[in-house]
Every structure is written in structure tokens, then in C-alpha cells.
KEPA-53730 format. One record per residue: x, y, z of N, C-alpha, C, O in turn; residue number from 1; residue in one letter. Coordinates in steps of 0.1 Angstrom, whole numbers. Layout:
REM residues N
<n.X=X n.Y=Y n.Z=Z ca.X=X ca.Y=Y ca.Z=Z c.X=X c.Y=Y c.Z=Z o.X=X o.Y=Y o.Z=Z k=NUM r=A>
...
//
This chain:
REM residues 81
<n.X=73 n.Y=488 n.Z=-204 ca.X=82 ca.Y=481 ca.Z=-195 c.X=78 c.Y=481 c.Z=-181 o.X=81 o.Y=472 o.Z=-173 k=1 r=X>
<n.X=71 n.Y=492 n.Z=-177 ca.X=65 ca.Y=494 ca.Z=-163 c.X=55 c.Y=482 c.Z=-162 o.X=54 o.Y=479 o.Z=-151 k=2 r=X>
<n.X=49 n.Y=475 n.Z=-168 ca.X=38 ca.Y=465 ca.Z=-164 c.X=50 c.Y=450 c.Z=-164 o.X=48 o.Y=442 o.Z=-156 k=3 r=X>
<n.X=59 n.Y=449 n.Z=-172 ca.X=72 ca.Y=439 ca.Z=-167 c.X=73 c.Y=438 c.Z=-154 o.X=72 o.Y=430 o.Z=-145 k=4 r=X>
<n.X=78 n.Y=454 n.Z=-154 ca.X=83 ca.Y=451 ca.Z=-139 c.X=78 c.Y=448 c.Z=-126 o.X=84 o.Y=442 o.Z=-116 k=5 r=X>
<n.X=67 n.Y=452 n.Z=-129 ca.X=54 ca.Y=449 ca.Z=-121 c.X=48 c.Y=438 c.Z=-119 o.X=45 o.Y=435 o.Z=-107 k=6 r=X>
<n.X=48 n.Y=432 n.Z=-127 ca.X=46 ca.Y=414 ca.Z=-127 c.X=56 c.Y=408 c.Z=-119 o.X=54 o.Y=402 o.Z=-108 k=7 r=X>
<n.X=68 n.Y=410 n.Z=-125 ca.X=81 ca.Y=405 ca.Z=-119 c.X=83 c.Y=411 c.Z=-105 o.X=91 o.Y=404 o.Z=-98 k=8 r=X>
<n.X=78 n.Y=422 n.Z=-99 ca.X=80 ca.Y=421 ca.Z=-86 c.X=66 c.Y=413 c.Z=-81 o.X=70 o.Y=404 o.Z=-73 k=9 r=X>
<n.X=54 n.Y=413 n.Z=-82 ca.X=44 ca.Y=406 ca.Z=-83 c.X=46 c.Y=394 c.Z=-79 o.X=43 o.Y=390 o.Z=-68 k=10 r=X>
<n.X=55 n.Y=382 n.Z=-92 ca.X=56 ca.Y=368 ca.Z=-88 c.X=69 c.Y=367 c.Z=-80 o.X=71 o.Y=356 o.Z=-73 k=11 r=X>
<n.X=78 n.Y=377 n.Z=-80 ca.X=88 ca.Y=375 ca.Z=-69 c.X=85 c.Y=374 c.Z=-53 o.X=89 o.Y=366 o.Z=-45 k=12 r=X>
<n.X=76 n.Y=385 n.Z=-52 ca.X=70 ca.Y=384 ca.Z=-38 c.X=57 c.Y=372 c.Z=-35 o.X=56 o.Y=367 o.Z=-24 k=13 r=X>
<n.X=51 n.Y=371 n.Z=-44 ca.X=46 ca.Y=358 ca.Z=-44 c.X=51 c.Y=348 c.Z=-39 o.X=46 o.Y=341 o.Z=-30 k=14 r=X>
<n.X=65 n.Y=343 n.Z=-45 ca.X=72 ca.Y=332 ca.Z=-44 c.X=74 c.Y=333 c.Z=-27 o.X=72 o.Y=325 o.Z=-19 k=15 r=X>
<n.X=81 n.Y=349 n.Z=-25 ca.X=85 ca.Y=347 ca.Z=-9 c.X=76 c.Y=348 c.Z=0 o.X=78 o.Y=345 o.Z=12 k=16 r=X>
<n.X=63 n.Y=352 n.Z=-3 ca.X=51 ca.Y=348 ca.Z=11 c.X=49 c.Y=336 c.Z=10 o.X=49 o.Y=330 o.Z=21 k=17 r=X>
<n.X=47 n.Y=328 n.Z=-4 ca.X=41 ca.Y=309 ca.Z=-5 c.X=53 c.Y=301 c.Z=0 o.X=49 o.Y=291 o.Z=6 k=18 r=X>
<n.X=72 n.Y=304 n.Z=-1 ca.X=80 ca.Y=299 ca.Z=4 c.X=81 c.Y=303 c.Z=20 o.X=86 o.Y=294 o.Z=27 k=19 r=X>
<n.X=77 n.Y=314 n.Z=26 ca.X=70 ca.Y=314 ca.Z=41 c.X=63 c.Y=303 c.Z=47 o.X=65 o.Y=293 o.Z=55 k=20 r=X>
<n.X=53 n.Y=307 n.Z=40 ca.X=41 ca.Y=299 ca.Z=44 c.X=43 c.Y=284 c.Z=46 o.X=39 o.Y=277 o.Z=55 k=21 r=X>
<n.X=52 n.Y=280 n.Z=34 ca.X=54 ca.Y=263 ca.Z=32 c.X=67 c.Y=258 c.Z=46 o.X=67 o.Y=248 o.Z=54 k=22 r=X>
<n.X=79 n.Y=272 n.Z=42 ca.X=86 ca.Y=267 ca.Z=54 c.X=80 c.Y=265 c.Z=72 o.X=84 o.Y=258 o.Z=81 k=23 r=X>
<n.X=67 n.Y=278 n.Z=72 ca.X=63 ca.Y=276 ca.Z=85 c.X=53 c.Y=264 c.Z=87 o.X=52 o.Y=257 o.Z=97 k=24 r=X>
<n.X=46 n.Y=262 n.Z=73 ca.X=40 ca.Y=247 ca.Z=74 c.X=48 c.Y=238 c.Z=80 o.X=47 o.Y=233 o.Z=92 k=25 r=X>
<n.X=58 n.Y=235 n.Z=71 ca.X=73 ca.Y=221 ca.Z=78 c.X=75 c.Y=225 c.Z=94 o.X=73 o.Y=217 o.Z=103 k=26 r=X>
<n.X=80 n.Y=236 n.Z=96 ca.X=87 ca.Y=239 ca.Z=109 c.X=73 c.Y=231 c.Z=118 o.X=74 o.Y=220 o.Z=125 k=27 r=X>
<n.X=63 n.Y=238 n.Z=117 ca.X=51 ca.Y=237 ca.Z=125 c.X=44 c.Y=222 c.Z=126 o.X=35 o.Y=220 o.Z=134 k=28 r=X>
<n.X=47 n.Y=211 n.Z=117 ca.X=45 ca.Y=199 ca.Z=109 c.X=49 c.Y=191 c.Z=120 o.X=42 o.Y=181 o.Z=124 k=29 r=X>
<n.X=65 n.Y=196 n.Z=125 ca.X=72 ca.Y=188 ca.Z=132 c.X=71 c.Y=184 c.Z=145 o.X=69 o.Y=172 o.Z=149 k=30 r=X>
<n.X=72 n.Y=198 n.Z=154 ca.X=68 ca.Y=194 ca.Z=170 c.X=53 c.Y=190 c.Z=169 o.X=48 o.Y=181 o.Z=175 k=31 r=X>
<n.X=48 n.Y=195 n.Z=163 ca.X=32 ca.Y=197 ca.Z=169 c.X=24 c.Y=190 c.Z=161 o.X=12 o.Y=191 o.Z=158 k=32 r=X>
<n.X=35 n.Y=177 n.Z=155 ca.X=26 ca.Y=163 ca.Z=147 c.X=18 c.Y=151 c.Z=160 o.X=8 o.Y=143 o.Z=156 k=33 r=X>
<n.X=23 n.Y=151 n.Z=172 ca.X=12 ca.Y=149 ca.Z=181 c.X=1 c.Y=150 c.Z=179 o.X=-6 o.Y=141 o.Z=175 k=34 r=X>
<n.X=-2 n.Y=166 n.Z=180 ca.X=-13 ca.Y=172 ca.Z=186 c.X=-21 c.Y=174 c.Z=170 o.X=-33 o.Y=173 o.Z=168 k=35 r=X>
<n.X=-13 n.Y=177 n.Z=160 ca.X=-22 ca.Y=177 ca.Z=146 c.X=-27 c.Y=167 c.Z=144 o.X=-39 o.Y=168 o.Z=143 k=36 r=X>
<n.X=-21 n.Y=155 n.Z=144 ca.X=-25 ca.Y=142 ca.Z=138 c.X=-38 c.Y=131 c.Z=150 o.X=-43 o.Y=121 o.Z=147 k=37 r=X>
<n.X=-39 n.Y=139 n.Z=163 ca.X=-46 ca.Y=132 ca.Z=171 c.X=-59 c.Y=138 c.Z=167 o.X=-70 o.Y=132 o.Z=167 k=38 r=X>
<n.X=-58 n.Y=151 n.Z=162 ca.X=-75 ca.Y=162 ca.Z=157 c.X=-75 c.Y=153 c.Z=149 o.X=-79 o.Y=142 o.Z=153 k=39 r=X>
<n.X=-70 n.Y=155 n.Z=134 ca.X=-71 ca.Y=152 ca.Z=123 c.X=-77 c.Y=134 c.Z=126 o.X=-88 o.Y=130 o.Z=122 k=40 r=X>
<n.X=-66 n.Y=125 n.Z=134 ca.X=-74 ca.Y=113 ca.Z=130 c.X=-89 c.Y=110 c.Z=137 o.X=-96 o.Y=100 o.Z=134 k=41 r=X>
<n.X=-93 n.Y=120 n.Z=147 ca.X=-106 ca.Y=119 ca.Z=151 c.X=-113 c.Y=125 c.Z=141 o.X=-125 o.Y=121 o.Z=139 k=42 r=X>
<n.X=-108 n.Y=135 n.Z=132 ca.X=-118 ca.Y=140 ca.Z=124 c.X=-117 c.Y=136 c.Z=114 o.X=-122 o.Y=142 o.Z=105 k=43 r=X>
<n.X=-113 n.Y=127 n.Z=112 ca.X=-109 ca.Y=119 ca.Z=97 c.X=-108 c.Y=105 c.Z=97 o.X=-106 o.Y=97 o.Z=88 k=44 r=X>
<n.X=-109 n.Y=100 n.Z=112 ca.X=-110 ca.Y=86 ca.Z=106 c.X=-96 c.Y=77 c.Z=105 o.X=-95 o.Y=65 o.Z=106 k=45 r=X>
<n.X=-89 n.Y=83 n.Z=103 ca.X=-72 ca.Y=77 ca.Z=93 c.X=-62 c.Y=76 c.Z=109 o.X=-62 o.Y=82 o.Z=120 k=46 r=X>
<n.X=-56 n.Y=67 n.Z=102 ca.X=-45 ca.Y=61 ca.Z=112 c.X=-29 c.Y=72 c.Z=112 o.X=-27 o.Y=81 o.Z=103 k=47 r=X>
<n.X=-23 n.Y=70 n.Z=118 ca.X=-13 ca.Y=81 ca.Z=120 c.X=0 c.Y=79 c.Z=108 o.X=8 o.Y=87 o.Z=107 k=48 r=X>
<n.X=-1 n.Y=66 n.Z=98 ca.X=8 ca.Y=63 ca.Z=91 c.X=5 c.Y=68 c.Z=81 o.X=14 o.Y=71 o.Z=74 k=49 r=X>
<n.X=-10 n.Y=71 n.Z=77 ca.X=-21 ca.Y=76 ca.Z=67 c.X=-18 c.Y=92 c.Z=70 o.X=-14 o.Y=100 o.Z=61 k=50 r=X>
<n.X=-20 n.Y=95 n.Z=80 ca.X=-17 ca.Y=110 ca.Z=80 c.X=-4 c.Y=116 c.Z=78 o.X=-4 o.Y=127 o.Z=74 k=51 r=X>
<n.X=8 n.Y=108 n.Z=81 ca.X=19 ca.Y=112 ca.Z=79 c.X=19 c.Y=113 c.Z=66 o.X=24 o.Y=122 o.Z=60 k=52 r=X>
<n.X=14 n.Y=104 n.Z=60 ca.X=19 ca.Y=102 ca.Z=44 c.X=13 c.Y=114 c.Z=36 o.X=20 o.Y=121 o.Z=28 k=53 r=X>
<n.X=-7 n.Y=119 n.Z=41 ca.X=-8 ca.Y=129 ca.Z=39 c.X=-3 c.Y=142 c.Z=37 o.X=-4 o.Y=148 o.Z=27 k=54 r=X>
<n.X=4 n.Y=146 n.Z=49 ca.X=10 ca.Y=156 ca.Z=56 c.X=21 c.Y=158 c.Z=43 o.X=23 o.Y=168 o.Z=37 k=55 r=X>
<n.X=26 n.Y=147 n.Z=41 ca.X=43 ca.Y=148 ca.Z=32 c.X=34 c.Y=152 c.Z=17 o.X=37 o.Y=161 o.Z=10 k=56 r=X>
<n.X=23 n.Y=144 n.Z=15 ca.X=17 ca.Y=151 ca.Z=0 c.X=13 c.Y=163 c.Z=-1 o.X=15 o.Y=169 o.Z=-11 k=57 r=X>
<n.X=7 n.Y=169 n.Z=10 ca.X=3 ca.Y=183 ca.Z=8 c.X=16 c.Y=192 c.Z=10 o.X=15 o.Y=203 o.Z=3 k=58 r=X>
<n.X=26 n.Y=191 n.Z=17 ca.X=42 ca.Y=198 ca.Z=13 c.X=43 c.Y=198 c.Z=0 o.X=40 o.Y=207 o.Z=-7 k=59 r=X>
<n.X=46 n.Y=183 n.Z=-4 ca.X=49 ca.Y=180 ca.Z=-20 c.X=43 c.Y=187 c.Z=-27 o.X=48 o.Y=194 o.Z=-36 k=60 r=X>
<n.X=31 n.Y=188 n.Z=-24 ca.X=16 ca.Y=194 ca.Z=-35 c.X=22 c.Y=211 c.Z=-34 o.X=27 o.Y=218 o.Z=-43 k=61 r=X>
<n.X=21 n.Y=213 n.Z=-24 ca.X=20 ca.Y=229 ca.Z=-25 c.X=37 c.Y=232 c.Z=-27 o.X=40 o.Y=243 o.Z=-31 k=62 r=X>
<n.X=44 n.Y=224 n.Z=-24 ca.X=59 ca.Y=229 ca.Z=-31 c.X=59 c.Y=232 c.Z=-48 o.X=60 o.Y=243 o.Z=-54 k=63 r=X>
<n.X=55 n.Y=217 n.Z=-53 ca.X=53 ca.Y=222 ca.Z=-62 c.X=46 c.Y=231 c.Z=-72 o.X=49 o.Y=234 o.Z=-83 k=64 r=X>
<n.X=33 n.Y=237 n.Z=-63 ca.X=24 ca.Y=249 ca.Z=-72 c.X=30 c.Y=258 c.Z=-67 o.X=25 o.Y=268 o.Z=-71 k=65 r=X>
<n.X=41 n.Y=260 n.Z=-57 ca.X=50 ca.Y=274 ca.Z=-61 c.X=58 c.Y=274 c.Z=-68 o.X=60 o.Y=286 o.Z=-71 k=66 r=X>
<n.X=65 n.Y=266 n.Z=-74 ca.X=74 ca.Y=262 ca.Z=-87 c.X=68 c.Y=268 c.Z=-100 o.X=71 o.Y=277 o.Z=-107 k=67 r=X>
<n.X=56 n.Y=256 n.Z=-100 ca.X=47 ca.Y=261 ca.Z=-109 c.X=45 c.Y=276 c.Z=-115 o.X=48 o.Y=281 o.Z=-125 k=68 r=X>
<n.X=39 n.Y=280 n.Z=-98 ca.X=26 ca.Y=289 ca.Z=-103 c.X=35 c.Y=304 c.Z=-101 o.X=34 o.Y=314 o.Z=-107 k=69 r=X>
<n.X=42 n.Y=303 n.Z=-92 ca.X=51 ca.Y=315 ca.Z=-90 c.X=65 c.Y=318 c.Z=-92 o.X=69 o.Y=330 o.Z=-94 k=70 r=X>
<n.X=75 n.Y=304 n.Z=-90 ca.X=89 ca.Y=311 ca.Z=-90 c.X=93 c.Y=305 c.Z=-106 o.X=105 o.Y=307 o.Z=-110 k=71 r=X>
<n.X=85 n.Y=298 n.Z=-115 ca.X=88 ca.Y=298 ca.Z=-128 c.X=87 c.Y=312 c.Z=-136 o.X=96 o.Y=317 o.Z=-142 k=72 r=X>
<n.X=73 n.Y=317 n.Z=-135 ca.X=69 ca.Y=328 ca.Z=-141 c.X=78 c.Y=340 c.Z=-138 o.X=82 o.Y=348 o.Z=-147 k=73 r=X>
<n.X=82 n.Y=341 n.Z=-123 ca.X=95 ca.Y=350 ca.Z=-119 c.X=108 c.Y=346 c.Z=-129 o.X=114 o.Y=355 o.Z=-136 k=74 r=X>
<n.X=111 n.Y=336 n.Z=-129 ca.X=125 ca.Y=333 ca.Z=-137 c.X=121 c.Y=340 c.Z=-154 o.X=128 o.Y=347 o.Z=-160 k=75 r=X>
<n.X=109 n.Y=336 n.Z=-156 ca.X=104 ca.Y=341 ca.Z=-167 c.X=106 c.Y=354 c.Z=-173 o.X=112 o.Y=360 o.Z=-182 k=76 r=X>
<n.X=98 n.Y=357 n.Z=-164 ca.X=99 ca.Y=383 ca.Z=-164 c.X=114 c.Y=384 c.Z=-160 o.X=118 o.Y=393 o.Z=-167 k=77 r=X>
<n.X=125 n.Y=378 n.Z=-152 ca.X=136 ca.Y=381 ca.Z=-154 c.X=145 c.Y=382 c.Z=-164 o.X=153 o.Y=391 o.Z=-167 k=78 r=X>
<n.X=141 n.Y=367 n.Z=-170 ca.X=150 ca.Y=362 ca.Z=-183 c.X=146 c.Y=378 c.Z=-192 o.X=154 o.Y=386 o.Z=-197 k=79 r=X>
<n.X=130 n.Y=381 n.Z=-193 ca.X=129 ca.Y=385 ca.Z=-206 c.X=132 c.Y=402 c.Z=-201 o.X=137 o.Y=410 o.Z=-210 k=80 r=X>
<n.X=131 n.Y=405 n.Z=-195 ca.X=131 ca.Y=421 ca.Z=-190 c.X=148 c.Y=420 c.Z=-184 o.X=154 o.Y=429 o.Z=-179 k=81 r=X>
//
């Protein structure tokens, strides 16, 4: 039962450093889409409508591989433990 539990605090804490990270992504997304998007389109070439669209896919993207990859498997060791 000790390796359950273990897991399950594992993908629990998982879930809240990747749900950090994604919230400080958005927070930081916002004011400082100026200054990201003026790097980014010199270094990339892409217009600012292209980048915004980017920006919203990699949220999307990485919201969902914490669903995925972390706070399902948590709901998982809960259910069963």
C-alpha cells in the first residue's frame, strides 16, 4: 500500500507544480505579450496574429498533457487506494 501512496502523492504534486507553471505561463502571456511577441516574431519570422494563435495552442497543448499525464492518474490512485 506504501508504493499507492507514493504514486498518488507523486502525481498529486505533479499536477500542482505543472498547474503553477501553466497558471504563471497565462499570467505572464498577458502583460508582457508586447515584448514576447516582438522577440519571437524576429526570431521566427510570424506575424503577431500567428503568434497569438501559437501562444493559445501551447496553453491548450500543455493544459491538456496535465490532464493527461498527471491529474488523471491522480484521480486514478485515489479512486483505487
Amino acid at each position: 500500500m506504501s508504493s499507492l501512496e507514493t504514486l498518488r502523492a507523486f502525481f498529486g504534486w505533479c499536477t500542482v507544480i505543472n498547474m503553477g507553471i501553466l497558471l504563471i505561463a497565462g499570467i505572464v502571456a498577458g502583460p508582457m505579450r508586447g515584448v514576447v511577441s516582438g522577440i519571437h516574431a524576429k526570431m521566427y519570422g510570424l506575424g503577431e496574429a500567428d503568434l497569438s494563435r501559437a501562444y493559445f495552442q501551447y496553453l491548450a497543448h500543455y493544459k491538456t498533457a496535465i490532464f493527461v499525464f498527471n491529474l488523471v492518474p491522480y484521480i486514478a490512485l485515489v479512486i483505487i487506494a
